[in-house]
N, C-alpha and C positions, 0 to 999 in steps of 0.2 A: 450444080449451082456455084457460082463466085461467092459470092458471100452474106451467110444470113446474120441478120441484127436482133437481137433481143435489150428489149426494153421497156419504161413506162410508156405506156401506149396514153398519151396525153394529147386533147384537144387544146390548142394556144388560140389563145382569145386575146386579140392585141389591144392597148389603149393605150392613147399619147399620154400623158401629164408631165405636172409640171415640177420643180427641185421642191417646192413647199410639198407638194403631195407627198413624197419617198419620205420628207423629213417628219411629218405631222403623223405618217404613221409608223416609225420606227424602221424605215427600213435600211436594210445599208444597201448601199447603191451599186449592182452591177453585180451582184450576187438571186441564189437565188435560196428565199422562205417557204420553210415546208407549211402548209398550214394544214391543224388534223381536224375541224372542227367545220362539218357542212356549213351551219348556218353564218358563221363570222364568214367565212368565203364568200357567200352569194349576199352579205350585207357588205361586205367590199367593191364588191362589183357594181352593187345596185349603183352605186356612186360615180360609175364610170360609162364615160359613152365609148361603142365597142369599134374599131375599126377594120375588124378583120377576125374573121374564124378560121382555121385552119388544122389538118389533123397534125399532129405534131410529135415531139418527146425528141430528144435530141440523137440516139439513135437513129429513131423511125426518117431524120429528114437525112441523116448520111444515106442511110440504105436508097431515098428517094432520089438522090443527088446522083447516087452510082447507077440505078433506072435508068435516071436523064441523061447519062454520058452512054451510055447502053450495052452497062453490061447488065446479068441474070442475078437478079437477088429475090431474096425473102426476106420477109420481118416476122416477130414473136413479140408480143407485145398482151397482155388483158383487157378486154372491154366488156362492158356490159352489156346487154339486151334493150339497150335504150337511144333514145332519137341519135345520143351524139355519137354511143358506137355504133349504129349503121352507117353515119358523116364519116366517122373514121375509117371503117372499114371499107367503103367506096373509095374514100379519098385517096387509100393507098394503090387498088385493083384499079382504078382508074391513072394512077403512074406506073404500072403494070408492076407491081409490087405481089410475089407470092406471099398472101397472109398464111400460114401456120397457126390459124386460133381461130376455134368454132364459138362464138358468143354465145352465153345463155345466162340466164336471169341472171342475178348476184344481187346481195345487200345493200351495196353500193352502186353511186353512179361508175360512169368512166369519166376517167381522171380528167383534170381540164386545169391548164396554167396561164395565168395570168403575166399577161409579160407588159412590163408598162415603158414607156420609150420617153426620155426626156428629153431637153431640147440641142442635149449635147449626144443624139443618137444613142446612148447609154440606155441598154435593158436592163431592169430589175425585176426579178421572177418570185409571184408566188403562188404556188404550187399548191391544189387539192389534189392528192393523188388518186383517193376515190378507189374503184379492183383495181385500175394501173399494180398498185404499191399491195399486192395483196397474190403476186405470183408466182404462182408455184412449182414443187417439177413436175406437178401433173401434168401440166400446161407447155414443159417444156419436150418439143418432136426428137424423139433423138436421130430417127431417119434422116431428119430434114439436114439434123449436123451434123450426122455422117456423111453426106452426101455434100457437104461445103467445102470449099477448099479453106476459108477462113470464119471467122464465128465473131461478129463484134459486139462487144457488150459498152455498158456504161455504169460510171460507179453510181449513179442514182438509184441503178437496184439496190447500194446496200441500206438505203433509207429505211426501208425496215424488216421485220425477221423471218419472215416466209422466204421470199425473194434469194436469199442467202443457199438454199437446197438448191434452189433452180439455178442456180451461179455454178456451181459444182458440180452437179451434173452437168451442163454443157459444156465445161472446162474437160472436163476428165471422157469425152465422146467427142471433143473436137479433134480437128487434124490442126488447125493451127489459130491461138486466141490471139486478138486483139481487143486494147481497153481503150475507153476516151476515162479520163478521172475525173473529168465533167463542171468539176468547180473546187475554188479553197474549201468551202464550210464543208463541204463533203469530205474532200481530202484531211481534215483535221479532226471531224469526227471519226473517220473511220482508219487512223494512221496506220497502225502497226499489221491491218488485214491488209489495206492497198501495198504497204512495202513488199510482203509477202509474196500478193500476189507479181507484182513489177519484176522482183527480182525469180521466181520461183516457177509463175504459170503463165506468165504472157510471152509473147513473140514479138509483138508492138505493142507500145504503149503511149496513146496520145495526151497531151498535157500542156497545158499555157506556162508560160514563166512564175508566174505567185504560183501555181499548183504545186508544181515541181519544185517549189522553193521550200516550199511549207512540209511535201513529204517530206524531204532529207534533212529536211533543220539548215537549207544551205546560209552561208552568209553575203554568199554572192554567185554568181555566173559558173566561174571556175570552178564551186565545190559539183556542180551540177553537171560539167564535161567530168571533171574528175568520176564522179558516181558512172554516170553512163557509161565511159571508157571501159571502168572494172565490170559495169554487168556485162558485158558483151551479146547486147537484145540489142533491138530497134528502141530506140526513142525518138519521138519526134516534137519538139516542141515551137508553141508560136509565143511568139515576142513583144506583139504589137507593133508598133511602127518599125521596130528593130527587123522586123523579117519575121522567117523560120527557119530551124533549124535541123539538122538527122543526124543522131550521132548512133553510130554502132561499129562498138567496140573503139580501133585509132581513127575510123572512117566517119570526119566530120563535114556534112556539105550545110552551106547556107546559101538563101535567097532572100532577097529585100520584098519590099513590098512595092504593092504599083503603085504609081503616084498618079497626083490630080484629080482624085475620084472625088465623086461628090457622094458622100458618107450621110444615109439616112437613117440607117438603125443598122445595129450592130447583131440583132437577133441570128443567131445561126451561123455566124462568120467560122465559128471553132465546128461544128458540126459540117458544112459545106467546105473547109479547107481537108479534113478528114474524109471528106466521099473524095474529091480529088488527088488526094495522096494517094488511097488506096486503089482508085483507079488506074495512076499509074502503077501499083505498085502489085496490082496483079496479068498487066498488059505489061509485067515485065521492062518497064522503063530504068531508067538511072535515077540515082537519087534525088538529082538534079532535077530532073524532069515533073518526077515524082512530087516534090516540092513546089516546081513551077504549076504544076497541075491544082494543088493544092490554093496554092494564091491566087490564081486566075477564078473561081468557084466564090474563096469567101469574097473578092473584090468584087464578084457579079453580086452577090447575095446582100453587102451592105449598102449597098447603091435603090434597095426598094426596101418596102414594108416586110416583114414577115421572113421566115427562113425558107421559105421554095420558091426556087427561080422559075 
């Protein structure tokens, strides 16, 4: 197998709103809020008309993405024994995604994130994680990651303290890790484990500009080639309209971004540029290419609702 994903295995449940909505309930905008408490969730929602179910977690849509370009993956992810993990776990075997996880009862629902789209395409995510967030290394195949050539994870696992075993065991049985670091507020609660891991266990490391900005404490751009220079890993980082970037070790390639697109939501752009990188970046492309691969993916993905093309 090319490459298996572990992650929250989360149902994304879309709704438009509007700049007062995000502001009326505290949210900060384009980030995403954990929320721990079933019933505030589903009295959040009540409030909101749905426009789109889909199985989700931002792992689970790179692994979908690398499906759809057609190479061999798996996913690892926790769900429940209930209506929405069946939805999920269809959802994936129906983009011919190898699932690695037998469902069965749990305390909890499966995880389910709310992602709200404002009128400037901007998502803001909040997040029941539900079992998703309750993963373990029971849960984690070590066959399945031995037998990968790469292993991608996301730092939403480290959202909370089970999930943390299952991080390490599949690091330490991998042939080669990749991370996304998934968002700021994650990156800043979890600083000095993400450095660790960046410089210490990973091979690639995928990252937006604030992410990357916020591990290092950079003060601008150049602290951030400087850092990468000295790790001598892959990093890949997107810019927003700036491009992306690959910097490993003196070897730095950039690409812009496409233009003219008509920009509906932005859900998944960071998750769908990452199935494309690594696409090319296991069909052996150039970095170059590898990068173009990447932006051709999130430019399809922000042009409709939802994050699967």
């Amino acid at each position: 197998m090319k490459i298996l994903g572990i992650g929250n295995a989360i149902v994304d449940v879309i709704c438009k709103v509007d700049e007062e909505f995000i502001k009326k309930n505290n949210l900060t905008k384009s980030t995403m809020k954990l929320i721990f408490d079933q019933n505030e969730f589903k009295q959040f929602l009540s409030n909101l008309k749905i426009e789109k179910t889909v199985s989700g977690g931002s792992i689970a849509n790179s692994i979908v993405g690398l499906s759809q370009l057609g190479n061999e993956v798996g996913f690892i992810g926790k769900i429940n024994d209930d209506d929405l993990g069946e939805k999920y776990e269809e959802g994936l075997k129906k983009e011919r995604v190898k699932y690695f996880y037998s469902k069965k009862k749990e305390e909890l629902p499966t995880g389910t994130c709310l992602i709200l789209v404002t009128p400037d395409s901007e998502r803001t995510m909040c997040t029941f994680l539900g079992t998703a967030g309750k993963i373990s290394e029971k849960d984690v195949d070590t066959g399945a990651i031995k037998k990968s050539e790469i292993i991608f994870l996301e730092g939403y696992l480290w959202d909370e303290g089970d999930p943390k075993k299952a991080f390490d065991k599949a690091i330490s049985n991998a042939n080669k890790v990749a991370m996304s670091l998934s968002d700021k507020f994650c990156v800043d609660r979890h600083k000095p484990h993400f450095l660790e891991l960046v410089k210490n266990k990973l091979d690639i490391t995928f990252a937006n500009e604030q992410e990357i900005m916020s591990l290092i404490d950079a003060k601008n751009f150049n602290d951030v080639i400087n850092f990468a220079k000295e790790l001598k890993k892959l990093l890949v980082i997107t810019r927003g309209e700036k491009g992306a970037v690959s910097i490993n070790g003196n070897e730095i390639t950039e690409c812009g971004v496409q233009k003219n697109l008509q920009i509906i939501d932005l859900t998944g752009a960071g998750d769908l540029f990452a199935a494309g990188y690594l696409h090319g970046h296991i069909n052996n492309k150039s970095q170059k290419e590898c990068l173009k691969e990447g932006t051709k993916m999130s430019a399809k993905i922000i042009q409709q609702i939802g994050a699967r093309i």
